[in-house]
Each structure stands twice: as structure tokens, then as C-alpha cells.
C-alpha positions as CSV (number, residue, x, y, z in Angstrom):
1,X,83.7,-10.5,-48.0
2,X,82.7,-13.2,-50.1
3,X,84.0,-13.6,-53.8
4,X,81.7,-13.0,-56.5
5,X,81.1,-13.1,-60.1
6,X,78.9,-10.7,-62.7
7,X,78.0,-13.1,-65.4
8,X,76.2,-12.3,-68.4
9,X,72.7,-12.6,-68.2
10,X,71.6,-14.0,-71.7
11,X,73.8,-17.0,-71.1
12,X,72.9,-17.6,-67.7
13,X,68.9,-17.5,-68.9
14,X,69.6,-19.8,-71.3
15,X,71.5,-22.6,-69.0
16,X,68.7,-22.4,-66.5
17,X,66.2,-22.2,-69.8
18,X,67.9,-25.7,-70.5
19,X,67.0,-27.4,-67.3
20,X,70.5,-27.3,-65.9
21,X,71.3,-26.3,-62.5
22,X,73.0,-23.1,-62.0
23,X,74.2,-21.1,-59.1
24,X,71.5,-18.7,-57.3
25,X,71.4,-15.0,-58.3
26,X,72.7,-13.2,-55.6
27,X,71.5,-10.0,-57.4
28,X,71.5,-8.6,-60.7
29,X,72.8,-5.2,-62.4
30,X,71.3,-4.2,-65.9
31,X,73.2,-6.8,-68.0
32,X,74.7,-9.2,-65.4
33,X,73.6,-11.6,-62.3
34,X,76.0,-11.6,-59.7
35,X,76.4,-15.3,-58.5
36,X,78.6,-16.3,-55.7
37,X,82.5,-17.5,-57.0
38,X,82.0,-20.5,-54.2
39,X,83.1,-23.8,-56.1
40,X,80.1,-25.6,-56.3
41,X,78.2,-28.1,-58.4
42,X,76.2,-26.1,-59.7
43,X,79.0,-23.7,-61.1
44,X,80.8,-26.7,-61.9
45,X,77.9,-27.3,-64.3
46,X,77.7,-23.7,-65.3
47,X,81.2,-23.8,-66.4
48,X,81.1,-26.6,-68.7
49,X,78.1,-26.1,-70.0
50,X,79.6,-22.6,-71.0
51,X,83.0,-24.0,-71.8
52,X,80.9,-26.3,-74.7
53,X,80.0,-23.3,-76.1
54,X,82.9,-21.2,-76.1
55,X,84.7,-23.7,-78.0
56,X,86.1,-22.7,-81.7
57,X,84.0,-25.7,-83.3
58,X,80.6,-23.8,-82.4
59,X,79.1,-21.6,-85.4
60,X,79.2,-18.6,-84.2
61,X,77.9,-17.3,-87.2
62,X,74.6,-19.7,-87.2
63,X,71.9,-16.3,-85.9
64,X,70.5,-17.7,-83.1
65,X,73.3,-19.2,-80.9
66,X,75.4,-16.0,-81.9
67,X,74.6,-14.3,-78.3
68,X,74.4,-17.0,-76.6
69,X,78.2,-18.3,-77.7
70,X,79.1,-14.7,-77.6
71,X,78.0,-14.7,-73.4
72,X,79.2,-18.0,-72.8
73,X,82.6,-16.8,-73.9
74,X,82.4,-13.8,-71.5
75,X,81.0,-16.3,-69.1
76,X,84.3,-18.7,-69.0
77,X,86.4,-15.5,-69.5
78,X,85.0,-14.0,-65.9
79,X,84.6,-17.6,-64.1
80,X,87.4,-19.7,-65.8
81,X,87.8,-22.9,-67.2
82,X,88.1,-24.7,-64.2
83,X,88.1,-24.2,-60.5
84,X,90.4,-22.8,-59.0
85,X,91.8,-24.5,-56.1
């Protein structure tokens, strides 16, 4: 069985939103995609995309990036900060 991940959508909307390639949706639940965990570049891109966001410097409190920091955090807290090997 191959590994997967349930990301949040809204980030996930948003990457793709940005013209950045992201992994394909293998299927999708109410609030998550489920993408494949297979290191690719596309995830690879995905990741630090996310891993911008995530970090402290981002306002947070500015309204409209507040969901989308908020899912990229859950993002990098399901994928991780980097590959793993």
C-alpha cells in the first residue's frame, strides 16, 4: 500500500491558485485532498512553499492570510519539513 497524505484543502487551493505545481489529488474527503507521500518535485515544491508560510515572521493576524498560514502549518505538520529519506 502506498503512503499517503490528507492535506488541508484551503492551502493546497491556494498553492495551485498561485501557479505552483503541486502533487495530483488522489482523492479528497470533506476538508482534505489526499496526495500521494512519494518524494517528488512537486511535493518538494509544496513543502516549501508551505514551509514559507508556516514561519513565525508571517502575520498571522493580517485577515486574509490567517487560513491560509493556519493550513500551511497543518500542511508541514502532516508532510514535514523535509523529505524523508
Amino acid at each position: 500500500m502506498k503512503k499517503e497524505f490528507h492535506i488541508p484543502k484551503a492551502y493546497y487551493r491556494d498553492h495551485v491558485e498561485c501557479d505552483c505545481e503541486a502533487p495530483d489529488i488522489i482523492r479528497e474527503t470533506s476538508r482534505h485532498y489526499v496526495i500521494s507521500a512519494e518524494e517528488t518535485p512537486e511535493l518538494a515544491e509544496l513543502r516549501s512553499r508551505a514551509a514559507f508560510y508556516a514561519e513565525p515572521h508571517v502575520d498571522a493576524d493580517t485577515p486574509h492570510l490567517r487560513g491560509i498560514v493556519a493550513s500551511a502549518r497543518a500542511t508541514i505538520k502532516i508532510i514535514g519539513e523535509r523529505a524523508v529519506a
